[in-house]
CHARMM-style PDB file with segment names, atoms N, HN, CA, C and O in Angstrom:
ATOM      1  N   UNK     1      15.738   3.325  -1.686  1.00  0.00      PROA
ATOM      2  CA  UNK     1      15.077   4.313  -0.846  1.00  0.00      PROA
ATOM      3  C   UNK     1      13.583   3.983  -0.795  1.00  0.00      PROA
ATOM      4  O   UNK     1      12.998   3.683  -1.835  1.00  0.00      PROA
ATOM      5  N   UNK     2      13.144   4.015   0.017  1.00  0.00      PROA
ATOM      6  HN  UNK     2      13.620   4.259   0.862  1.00  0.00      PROA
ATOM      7  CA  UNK     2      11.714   3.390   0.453  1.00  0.00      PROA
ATOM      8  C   UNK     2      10.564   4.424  -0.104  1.00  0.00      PROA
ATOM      9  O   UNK     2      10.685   5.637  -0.273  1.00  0.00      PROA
ATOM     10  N   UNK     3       9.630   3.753  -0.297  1.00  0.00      PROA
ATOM     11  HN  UNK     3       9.532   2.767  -0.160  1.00  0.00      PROA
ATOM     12  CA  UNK     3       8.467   5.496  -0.980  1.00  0.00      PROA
ATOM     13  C   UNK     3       7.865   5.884   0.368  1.00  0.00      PROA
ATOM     14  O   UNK     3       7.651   5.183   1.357  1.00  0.00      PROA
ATOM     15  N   UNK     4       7.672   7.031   0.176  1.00  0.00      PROA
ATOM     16  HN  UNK     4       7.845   7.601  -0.627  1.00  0.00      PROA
ATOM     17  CA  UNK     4       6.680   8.016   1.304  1.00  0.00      PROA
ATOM     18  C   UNK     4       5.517   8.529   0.946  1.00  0.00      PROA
ATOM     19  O   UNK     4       5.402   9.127  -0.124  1.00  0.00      PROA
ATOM     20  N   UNK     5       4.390   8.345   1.885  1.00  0.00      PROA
ATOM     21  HN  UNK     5       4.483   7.859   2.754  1.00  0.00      PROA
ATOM     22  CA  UNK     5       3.031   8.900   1.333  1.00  0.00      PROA
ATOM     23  C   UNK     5       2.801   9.574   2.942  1.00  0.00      PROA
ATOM     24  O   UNK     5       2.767   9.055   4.058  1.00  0.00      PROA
ATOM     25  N   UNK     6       2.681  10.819   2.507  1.00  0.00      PROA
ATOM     26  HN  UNK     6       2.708  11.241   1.601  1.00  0.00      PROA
ATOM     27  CA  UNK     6       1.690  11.988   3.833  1.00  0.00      PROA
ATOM     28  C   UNK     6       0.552  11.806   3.512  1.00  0.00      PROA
ATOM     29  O   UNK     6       0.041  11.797   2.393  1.00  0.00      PROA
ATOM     30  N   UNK     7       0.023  11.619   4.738  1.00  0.00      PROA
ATOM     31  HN  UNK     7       0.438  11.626   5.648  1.00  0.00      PROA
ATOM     32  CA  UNK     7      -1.581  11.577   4.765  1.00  0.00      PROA
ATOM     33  C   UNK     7      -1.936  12.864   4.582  1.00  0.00      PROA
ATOM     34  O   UNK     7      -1.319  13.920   4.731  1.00  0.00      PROA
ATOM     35  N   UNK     8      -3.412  12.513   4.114  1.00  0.00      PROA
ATOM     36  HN  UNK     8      -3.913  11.656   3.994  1.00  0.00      PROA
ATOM     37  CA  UNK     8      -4.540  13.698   3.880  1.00  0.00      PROA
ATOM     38  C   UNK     8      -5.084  13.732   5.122  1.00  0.00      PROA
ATOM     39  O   UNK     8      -4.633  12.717   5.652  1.00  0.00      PROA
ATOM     40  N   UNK     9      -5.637  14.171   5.746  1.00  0.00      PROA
ATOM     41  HN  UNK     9      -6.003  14.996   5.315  1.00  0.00      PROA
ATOM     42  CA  UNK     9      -6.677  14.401   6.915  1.00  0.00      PROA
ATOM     43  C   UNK     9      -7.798  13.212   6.497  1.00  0.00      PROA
ATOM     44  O   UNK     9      -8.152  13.078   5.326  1.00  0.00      PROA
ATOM     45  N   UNK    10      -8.186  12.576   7.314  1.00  0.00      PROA
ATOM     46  HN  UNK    10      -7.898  12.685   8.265  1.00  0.00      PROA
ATOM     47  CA  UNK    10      -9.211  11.309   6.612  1.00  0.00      PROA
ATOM     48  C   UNK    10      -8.876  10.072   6.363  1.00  0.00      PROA
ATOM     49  O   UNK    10      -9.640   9.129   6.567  1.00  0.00      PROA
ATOM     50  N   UNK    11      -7.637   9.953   5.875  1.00  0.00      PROA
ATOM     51  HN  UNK    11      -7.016  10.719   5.709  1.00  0.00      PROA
ATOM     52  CA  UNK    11      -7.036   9.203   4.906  1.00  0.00      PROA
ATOM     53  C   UNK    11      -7.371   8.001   6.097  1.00  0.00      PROA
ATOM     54  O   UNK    11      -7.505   8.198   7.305  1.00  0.00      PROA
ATOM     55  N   UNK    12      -7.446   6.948   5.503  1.00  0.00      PROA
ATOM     56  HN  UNK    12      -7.337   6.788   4.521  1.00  0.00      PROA
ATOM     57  CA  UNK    12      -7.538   6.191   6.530  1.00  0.00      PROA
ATOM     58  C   UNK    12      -6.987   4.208   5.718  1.00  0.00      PROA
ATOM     59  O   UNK    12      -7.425   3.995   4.587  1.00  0.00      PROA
ATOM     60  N   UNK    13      -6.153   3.093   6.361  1.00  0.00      PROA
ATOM     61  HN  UNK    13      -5.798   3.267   7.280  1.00  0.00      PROA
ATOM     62  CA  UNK    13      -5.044   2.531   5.973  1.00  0.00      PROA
ATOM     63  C   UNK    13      -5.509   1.700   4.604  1.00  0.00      PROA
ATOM     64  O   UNK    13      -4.805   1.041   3.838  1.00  0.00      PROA
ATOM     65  N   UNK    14      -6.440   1.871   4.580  1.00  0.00      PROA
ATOM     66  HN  UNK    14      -7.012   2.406   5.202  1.00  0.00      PROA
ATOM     67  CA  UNK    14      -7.353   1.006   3.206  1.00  0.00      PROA
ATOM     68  C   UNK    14      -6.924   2.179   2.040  1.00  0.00      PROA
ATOM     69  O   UNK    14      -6.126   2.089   1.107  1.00  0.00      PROA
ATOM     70  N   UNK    15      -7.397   2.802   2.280  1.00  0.00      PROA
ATOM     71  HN  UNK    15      -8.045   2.876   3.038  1.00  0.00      PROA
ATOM     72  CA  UNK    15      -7.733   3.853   1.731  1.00  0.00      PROA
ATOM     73  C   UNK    15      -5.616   4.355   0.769  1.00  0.00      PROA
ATOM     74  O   UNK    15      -5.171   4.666  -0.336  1.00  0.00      PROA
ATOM     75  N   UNK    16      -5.145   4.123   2.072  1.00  0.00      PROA
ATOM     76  HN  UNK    16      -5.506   3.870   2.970  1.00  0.00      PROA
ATOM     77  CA  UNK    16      -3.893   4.658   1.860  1.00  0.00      PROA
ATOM     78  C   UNK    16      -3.420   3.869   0.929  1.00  0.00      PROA
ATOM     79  O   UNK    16      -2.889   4.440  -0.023  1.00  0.00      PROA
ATOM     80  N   UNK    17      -3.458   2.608   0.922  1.00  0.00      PROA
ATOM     81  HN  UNK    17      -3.890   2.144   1.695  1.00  0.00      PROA
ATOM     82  CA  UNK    17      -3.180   1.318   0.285  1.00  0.00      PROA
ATOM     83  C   UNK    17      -3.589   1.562  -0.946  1.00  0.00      PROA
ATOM     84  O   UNK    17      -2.691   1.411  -1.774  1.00  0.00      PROA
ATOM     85  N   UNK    18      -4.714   1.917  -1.417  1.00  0.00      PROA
ATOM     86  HN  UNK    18      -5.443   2.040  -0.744  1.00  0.00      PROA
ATOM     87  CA  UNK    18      -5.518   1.805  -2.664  1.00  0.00      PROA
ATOM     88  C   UNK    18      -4.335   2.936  -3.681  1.00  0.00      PROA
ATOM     89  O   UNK    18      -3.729   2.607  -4.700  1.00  0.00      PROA
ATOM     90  N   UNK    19      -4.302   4.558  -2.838  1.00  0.00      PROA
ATOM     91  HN  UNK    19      -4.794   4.825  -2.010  1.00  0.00      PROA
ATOM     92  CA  UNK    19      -3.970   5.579  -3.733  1.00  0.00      PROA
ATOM     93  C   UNK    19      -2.480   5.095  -3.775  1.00  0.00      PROA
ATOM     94  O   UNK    19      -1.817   5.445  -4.751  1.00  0.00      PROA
ATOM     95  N   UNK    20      -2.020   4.490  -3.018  1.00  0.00      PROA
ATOM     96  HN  UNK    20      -2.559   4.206  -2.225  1.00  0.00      PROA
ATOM     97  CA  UNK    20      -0.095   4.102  -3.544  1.00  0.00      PROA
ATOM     98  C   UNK    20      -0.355   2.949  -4.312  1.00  0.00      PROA
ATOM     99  O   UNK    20       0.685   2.301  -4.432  1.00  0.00      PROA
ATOM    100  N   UNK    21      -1.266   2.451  -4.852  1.00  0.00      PROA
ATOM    101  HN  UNK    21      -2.111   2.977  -4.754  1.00  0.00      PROA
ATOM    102  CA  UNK    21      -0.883   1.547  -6.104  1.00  0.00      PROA
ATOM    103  C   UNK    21      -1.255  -0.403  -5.178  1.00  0.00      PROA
ATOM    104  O   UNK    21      -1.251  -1.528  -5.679  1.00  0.00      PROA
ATOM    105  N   UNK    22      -1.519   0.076  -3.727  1.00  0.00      PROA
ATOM    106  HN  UNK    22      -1.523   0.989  -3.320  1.00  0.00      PROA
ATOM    107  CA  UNK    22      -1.515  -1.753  -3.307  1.00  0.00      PROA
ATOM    108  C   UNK    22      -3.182  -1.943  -3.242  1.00  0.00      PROA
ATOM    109  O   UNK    22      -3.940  -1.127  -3.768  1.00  0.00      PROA
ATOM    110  N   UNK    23      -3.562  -2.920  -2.651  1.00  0.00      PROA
ATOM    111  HN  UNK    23      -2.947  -3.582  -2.224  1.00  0.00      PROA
ATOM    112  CA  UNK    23      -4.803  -3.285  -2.757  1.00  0.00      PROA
ATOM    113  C   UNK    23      -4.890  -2.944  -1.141  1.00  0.00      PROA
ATOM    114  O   UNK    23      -4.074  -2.519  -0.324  1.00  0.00      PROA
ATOM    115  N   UNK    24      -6.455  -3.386  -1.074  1.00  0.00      PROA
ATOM    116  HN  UNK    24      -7.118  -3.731  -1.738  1.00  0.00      PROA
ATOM    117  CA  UNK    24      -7.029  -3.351   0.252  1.00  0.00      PROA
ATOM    118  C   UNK    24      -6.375  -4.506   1.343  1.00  0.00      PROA
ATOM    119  O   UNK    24      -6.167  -4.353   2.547  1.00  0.00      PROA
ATOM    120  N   UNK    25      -6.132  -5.679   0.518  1.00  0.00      PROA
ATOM    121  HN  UNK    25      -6.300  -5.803  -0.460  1.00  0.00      PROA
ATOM    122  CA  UNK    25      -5.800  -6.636   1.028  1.00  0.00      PROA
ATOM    123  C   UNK    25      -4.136  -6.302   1.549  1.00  0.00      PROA
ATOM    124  O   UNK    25      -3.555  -7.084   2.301  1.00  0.00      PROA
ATOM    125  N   UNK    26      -3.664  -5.383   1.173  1.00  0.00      PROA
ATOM    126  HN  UNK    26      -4.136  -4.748   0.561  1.00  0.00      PROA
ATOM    127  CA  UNK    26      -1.716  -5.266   1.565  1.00  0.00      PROA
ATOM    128  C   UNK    26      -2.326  -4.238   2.985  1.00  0.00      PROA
ATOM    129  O   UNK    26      -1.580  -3.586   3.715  1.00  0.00      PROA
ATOM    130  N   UNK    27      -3.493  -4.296   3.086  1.00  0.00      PROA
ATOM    131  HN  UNK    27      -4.100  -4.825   2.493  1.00  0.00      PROA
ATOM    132  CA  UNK    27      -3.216  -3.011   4.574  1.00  0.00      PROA
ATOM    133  C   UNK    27      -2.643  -3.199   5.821  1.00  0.00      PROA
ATOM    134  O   UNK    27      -2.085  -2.309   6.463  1.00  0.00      PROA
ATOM    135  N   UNK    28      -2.852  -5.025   6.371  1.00  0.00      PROA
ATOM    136  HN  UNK    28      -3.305  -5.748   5.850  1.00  0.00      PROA
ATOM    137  CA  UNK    28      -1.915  -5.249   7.185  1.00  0.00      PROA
ATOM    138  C   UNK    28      -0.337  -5.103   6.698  1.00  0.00      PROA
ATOM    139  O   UNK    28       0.462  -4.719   7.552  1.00  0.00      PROA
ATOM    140  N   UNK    29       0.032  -5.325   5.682  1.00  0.00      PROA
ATOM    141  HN  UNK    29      -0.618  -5.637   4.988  1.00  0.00      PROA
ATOM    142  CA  UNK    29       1.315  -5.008   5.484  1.00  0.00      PROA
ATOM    143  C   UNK    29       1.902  -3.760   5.843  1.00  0.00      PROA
ATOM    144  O   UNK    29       3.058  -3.594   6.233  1.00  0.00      PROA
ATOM    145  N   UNK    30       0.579  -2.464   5.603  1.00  0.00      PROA
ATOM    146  HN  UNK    30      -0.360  -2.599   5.287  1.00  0.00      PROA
ATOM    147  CA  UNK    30       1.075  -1.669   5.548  1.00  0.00      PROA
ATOM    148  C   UNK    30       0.905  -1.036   6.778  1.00  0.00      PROA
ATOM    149  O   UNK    30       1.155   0.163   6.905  1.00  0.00      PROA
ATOM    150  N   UNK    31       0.552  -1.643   7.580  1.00  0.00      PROA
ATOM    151  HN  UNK    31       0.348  -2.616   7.476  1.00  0.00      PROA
ATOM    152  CA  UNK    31       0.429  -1.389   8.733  1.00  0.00      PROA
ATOM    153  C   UNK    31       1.488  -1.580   9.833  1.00  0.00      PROA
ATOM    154  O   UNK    31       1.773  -0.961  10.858  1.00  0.00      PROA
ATOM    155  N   UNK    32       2.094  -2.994   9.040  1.00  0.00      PROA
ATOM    156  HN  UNK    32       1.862  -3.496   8.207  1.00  0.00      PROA
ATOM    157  CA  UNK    32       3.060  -3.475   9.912  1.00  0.00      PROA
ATOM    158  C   UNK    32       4.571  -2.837   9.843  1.00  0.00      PROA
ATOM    159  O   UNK    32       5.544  -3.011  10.576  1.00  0.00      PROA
ATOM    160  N   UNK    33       4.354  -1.908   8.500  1.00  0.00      PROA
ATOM    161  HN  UNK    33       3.563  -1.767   7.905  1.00  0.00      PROA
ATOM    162  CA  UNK    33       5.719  -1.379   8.224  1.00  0.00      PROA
ATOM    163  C   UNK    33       5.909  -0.202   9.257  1.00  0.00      PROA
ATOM    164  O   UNK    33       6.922   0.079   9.897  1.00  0.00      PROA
ATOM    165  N   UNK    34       4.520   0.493   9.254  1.00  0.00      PROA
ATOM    166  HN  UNK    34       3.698   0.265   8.734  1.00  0.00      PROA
ATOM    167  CA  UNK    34       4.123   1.765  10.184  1.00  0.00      PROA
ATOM    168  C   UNK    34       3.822   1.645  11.420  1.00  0.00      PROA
ATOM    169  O   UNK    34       3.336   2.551  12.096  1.00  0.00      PROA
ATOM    170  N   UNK    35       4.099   0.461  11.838  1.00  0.00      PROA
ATOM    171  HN  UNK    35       4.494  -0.275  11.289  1.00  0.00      PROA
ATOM    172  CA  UNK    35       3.823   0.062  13.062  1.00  0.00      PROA
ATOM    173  C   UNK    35       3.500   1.626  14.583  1.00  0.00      PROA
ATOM    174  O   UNK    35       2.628   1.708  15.448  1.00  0.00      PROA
ATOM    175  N   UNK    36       4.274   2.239  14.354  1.00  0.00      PROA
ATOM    176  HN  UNK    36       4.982   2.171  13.651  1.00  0.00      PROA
ATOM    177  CA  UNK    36       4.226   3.103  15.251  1.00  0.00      PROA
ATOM    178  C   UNK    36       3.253   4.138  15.202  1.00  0.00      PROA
ATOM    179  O   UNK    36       3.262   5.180  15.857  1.00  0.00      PROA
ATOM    180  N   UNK    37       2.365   3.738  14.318  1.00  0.00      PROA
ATOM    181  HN  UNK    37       2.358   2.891  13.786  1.00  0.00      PROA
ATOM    182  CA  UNK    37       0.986   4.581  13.955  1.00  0.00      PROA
ATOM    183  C   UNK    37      -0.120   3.629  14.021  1.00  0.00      PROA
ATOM    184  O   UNK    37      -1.162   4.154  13.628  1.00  0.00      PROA
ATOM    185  N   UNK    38      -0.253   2.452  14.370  1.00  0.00      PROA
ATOM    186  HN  UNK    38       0.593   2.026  14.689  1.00  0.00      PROA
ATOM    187  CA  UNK    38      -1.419   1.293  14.051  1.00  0.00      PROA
ATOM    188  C   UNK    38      -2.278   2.004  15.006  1.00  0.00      PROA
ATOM    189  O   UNK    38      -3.332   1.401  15.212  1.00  0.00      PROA
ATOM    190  N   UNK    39      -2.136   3.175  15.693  1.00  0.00      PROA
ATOM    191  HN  UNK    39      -1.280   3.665  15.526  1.00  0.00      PROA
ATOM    192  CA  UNK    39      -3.127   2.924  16.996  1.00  0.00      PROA
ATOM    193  C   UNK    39      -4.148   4.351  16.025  1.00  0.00      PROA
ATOM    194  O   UNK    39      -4.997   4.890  16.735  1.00  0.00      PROA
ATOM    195  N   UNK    40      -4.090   4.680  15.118  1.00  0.00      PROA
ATOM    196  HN  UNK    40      -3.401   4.242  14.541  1.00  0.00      PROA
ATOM    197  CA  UNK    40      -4.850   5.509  13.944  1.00  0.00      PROA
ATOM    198  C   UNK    40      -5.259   4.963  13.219  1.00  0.00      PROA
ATOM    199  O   UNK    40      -4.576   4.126  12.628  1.00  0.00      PROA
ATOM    200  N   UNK    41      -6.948   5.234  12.826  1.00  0.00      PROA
ATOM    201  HN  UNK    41      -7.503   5.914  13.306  1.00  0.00      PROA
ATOM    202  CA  UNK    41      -7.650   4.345  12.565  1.00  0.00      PROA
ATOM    203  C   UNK    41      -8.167   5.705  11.077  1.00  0.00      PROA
ATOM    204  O   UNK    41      -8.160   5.446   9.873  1.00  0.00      PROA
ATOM    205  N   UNK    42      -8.448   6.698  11.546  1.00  0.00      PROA
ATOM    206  HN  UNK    42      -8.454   6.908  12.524  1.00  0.00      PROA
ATOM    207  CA  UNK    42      -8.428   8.343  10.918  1.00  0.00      PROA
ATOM    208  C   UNK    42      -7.610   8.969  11.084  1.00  0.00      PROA
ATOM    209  O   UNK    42      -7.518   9.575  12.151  1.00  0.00      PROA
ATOM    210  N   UNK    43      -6.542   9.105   9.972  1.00  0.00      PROA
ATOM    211  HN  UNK    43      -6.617   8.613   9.104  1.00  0.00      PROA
ATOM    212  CA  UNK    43      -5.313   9.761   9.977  1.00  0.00      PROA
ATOM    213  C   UNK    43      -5.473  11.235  10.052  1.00  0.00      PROA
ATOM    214  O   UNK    43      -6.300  11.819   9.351  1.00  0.00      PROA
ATOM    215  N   UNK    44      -4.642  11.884  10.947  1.00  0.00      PROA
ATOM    216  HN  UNK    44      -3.970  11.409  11.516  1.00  0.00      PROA
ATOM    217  CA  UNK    44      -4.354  13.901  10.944  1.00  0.00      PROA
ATOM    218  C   UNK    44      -3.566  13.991   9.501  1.00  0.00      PROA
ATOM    219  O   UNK    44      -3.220  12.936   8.970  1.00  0.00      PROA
ATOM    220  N   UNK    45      -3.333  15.033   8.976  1.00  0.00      PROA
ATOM    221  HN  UNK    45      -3.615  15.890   9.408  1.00  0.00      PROA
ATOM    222  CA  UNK    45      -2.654  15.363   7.747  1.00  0.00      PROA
ATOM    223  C   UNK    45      -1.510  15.411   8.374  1.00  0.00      PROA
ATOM    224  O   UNK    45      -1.350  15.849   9.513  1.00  0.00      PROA
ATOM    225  N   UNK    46      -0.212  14.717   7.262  1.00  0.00      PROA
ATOM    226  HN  UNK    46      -0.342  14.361   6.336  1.00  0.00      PROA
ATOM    227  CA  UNK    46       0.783  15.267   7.585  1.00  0.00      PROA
ATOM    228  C   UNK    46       1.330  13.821   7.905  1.00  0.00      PROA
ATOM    229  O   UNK    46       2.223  13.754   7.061  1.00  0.00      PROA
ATOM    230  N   UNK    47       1.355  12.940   8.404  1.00  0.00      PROA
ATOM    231  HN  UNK    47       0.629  12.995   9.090  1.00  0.00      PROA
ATOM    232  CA  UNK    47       1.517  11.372   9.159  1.00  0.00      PROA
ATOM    233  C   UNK    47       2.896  10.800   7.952  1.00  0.00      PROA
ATOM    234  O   UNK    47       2.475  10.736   6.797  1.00  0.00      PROA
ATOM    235  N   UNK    48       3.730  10.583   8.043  1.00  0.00      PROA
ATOM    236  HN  UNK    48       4.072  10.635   8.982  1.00  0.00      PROA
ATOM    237  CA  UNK    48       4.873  10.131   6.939  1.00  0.00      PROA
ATOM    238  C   UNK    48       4.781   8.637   6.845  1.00  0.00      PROA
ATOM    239  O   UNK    48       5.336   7.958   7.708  1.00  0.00      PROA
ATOM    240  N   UNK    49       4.024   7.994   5.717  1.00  0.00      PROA
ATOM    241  HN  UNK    49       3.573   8.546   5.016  1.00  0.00      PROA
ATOM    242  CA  UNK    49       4.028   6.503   5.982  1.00  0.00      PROA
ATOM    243  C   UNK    49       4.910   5.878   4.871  1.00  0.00      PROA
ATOM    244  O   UNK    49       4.802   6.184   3.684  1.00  0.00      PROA
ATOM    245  N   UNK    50       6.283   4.471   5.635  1.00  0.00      PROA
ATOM    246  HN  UNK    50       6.370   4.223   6.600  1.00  0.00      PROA
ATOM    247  CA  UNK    50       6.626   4.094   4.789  1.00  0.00      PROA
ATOM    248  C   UNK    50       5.497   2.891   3.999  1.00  0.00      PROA
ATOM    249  O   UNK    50       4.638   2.209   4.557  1.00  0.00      PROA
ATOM    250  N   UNK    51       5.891   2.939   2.427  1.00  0.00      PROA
ATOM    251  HN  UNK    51       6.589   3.493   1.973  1.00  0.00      PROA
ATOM    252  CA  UNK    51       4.883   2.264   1.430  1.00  0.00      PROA
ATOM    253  C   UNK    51       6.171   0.861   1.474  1.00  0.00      PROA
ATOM    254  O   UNK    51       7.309   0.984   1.021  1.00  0.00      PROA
ATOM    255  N   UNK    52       5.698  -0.223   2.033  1.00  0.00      PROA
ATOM    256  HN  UNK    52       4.773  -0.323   2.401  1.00  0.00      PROA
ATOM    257  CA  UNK    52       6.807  -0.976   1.574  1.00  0.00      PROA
ATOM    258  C   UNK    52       6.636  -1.791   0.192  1.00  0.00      PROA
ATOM    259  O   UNK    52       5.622  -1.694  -0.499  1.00  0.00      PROA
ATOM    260  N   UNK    53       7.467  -2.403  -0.053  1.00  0.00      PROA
ATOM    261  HN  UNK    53       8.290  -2.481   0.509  1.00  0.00      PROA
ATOM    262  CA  UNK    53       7.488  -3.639  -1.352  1.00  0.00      PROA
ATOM    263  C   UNK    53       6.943  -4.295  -1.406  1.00  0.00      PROA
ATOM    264  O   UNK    53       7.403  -5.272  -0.815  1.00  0.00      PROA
ATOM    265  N   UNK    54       5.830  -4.503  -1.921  1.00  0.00      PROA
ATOM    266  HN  UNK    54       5.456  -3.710  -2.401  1.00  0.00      PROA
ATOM    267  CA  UNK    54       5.047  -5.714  -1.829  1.00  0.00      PROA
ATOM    268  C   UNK    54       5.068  -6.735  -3.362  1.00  0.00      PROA
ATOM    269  O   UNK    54       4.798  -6.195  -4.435  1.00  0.00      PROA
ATOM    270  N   UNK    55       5.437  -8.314  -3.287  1.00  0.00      PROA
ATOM    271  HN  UNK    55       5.656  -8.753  -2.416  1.00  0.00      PROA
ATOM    272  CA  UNK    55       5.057  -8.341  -4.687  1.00  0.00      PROA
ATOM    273  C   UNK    55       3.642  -8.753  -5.118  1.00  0.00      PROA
ATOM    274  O   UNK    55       2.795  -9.390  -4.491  1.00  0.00      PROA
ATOM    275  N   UNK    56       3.601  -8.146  -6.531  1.00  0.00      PROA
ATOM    276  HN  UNK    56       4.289  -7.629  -7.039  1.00  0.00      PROA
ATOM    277  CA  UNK    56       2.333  -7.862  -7.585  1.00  0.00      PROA
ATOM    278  C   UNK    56       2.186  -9.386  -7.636  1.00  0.00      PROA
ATOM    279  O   UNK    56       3.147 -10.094  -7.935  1.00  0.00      PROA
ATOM    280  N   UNK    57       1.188  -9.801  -7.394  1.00  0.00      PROA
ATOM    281  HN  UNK    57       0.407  -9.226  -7.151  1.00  0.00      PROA
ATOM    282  CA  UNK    57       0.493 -11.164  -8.270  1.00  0.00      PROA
ATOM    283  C   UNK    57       0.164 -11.135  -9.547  1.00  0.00      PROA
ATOM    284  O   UNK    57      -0.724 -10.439 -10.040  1.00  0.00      PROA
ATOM    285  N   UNK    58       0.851 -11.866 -10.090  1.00  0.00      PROA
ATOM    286  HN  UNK    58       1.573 -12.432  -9.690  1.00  0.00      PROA
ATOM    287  CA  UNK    58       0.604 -12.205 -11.855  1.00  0.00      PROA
ATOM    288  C   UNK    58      -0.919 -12.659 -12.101  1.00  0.00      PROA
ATOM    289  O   UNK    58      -1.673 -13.099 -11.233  1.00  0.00      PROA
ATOM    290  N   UNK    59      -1.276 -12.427 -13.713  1.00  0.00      PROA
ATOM    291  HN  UNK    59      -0.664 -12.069 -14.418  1.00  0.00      PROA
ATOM    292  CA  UNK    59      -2.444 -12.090 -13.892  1.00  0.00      PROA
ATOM    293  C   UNK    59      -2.448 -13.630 -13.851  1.00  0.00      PROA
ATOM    294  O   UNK    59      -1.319 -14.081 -13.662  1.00  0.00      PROA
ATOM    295  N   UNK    60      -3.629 -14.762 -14.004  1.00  0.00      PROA
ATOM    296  HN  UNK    60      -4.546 -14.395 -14.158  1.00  0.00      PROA
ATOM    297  CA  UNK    60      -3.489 -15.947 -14.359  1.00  0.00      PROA
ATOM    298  C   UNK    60      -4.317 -15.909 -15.677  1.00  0.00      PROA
ATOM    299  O   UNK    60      -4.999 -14.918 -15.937  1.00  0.00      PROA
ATOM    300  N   UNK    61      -4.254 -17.121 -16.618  1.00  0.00      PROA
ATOM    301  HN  UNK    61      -3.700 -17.926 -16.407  1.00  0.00      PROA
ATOM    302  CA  UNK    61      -5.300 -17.309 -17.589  1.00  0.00      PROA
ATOM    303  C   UNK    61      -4.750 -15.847 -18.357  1.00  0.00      PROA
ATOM    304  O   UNK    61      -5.617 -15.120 -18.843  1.00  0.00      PROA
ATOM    305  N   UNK    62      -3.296 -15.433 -18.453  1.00  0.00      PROA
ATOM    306  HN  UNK    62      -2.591 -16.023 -18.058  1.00  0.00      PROA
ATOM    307  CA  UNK    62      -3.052 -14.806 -19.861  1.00  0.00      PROA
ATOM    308  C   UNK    62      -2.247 -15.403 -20.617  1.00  0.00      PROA
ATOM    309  O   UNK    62      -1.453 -16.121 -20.010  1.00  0.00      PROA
ATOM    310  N   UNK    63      -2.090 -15.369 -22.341  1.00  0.00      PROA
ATOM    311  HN  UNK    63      -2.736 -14.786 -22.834  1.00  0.00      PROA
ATOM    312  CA  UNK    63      -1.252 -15.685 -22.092  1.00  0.00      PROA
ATOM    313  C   UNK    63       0.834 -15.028 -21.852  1.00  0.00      PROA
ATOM    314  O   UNK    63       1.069 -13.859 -21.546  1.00  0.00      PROA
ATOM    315  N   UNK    64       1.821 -15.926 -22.045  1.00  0.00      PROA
ATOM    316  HN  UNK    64       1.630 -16.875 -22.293  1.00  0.00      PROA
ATOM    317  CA  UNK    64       2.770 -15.866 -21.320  1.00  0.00      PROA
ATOM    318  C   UNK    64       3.431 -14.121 -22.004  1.00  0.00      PROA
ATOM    319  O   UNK    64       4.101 -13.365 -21.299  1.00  0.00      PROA
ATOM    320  N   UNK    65       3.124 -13.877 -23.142  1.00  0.00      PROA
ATOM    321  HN  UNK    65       2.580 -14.490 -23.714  1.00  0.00      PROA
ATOM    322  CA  UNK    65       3.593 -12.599 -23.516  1.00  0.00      PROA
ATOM    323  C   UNK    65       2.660 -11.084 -23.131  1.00  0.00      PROA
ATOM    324  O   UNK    65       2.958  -9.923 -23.412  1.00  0.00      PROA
ATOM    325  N   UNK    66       1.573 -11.566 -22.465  1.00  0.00      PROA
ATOM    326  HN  UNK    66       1.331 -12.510 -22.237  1.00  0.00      PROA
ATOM    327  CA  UNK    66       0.962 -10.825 -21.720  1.00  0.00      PROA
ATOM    328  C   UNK    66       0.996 -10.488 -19.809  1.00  0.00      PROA
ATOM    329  O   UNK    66       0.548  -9.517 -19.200  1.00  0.00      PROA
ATOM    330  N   UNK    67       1.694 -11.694 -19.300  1.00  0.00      PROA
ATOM    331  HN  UNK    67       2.058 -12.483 -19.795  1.00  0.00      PROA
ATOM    332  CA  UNK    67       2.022 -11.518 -18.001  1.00  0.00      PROA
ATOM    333  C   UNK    67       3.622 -10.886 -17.686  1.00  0.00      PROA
ATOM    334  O   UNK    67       4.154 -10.686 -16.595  1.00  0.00      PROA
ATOM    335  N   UNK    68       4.073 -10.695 -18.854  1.00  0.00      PROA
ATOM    336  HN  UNK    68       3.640 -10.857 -19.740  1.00  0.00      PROA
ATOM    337  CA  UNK    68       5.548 -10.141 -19.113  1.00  0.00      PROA
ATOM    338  C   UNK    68       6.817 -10.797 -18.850  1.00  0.00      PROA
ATOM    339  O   UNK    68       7.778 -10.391 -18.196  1.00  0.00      PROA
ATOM    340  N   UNK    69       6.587 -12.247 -19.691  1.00  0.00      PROA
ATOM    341  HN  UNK    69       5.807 -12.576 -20.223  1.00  0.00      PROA
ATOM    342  CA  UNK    69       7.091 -13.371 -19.754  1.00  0.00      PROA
ATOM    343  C   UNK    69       7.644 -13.333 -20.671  1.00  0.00      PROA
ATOM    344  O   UNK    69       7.134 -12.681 -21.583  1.00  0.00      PROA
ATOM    345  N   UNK    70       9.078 -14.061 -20.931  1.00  0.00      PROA
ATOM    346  HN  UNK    70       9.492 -14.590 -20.191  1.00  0.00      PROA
ATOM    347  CA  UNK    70       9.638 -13.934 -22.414  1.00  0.00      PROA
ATOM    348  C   UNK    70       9.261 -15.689 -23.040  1.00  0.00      PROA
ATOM    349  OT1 UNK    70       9.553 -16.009 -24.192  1.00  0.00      PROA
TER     350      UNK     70
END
């Protein structure tokens, strides 16, 4: 089941990205999932956005029992 985030009034796709856990850099992603909203730049409250899967980049320069490596 996919996650859901309602916008705040304001909220805007950087922004949205940051409070669900992705970076600034996943906002085209997350844009592309929501496609039917890209034309909002300042979200109204209320907006249902799917959060898709993105994968996490591993830390580099740890070592292997710290990047959650067996």
């Amino acid at each position: 089941m996919p996650k859901i985030y309602n916008t705040a009034l304001g909220d805007m796709w950087d922004s949205v990205a940051f409070k669900v856990g992705l970076t600034e850099s996943h906002t085209r992603t997350l844009m592309e999932a929501n496609i039917e909203y890209a034309r909002y730049y300042v979200f109204p409250a209320n907006i249902r956005l799917v959060i898709p899967d993105v994968p996490r980049p591993r830390p580099e320069g740890l070592p292997p029992w710290k990047r959650g490596e067996s």
